[in-house]
N, C-alpha and C positions, 0 to 999 in steps of 0.2 A: 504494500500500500504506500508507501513513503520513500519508495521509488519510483510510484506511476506519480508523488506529486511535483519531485523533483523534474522528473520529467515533465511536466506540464506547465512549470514555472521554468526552465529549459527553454520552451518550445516558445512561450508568452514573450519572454526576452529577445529572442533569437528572432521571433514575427516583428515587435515594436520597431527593433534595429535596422529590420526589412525596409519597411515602411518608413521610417525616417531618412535611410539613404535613396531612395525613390523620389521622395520629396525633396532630400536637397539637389538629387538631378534634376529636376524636373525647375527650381529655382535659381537652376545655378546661371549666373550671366553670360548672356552670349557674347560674340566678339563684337556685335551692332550697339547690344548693349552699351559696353564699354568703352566703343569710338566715341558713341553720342556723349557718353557723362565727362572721357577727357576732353571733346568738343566746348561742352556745356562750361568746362571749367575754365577755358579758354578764353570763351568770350566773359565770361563774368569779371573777368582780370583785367581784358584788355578793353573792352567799352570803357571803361572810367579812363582809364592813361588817354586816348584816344578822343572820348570828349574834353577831359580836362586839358588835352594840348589844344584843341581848334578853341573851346573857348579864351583859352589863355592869348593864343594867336590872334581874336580878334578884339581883345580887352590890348594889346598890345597895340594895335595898330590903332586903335584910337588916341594912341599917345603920340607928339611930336617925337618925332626921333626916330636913332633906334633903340628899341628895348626890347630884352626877353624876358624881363622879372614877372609878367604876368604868365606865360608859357611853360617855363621851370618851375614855376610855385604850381603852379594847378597838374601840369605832369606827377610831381610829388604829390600830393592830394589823390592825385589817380590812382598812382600806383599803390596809397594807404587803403585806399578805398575797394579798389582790386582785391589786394590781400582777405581784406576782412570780408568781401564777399567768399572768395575761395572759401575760407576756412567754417564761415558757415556754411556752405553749403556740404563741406567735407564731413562737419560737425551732425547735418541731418542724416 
């Protein structure tokens, strides 16, 4: 008797562990997946550097002169802004 329960509790274990590697096949990311999320991380980075230089370019040329102080300040701003997008999104 206390061998068929061994066995039974065996068999329960041995099923769960089935079915849990089924399931993580079945979720595991494809390679589409994966382009699109380094895609995804991509532009979350690079929009901010990217508006923060064109606005900076034309906060600059409003000014006599020449000047880059509004272009390299808003690039930095971009690229802080980048980051913290990256890492939340890394962080969900």
């Amino acid at each position: 008797m206390e061998r068929n329960d061994r066995g039974k509790q065996l068999r329960k274990k041995v099923e769960r562990q089935a079915r849990r590697m089924q399931r993580a096949e079945r979720e595991r990311p494809t390679l589409i997946a994966q382009t699109i999320y380094l895609g995804t991380l991509g532009l979350v980075f690079v929009l901010p550097v990217v508006g923060g230089a064109y606005l900076g370019q034309w906060l600059d040329d409003l000014v006599a002169g020449y000047s880059t102080r509004w272009t390299l300040s808003l690039i930095l701003v971009g690229v802080a802004v980048g980051a913290i997008n990256v890492y939340l999104l890394i962080r969900e």
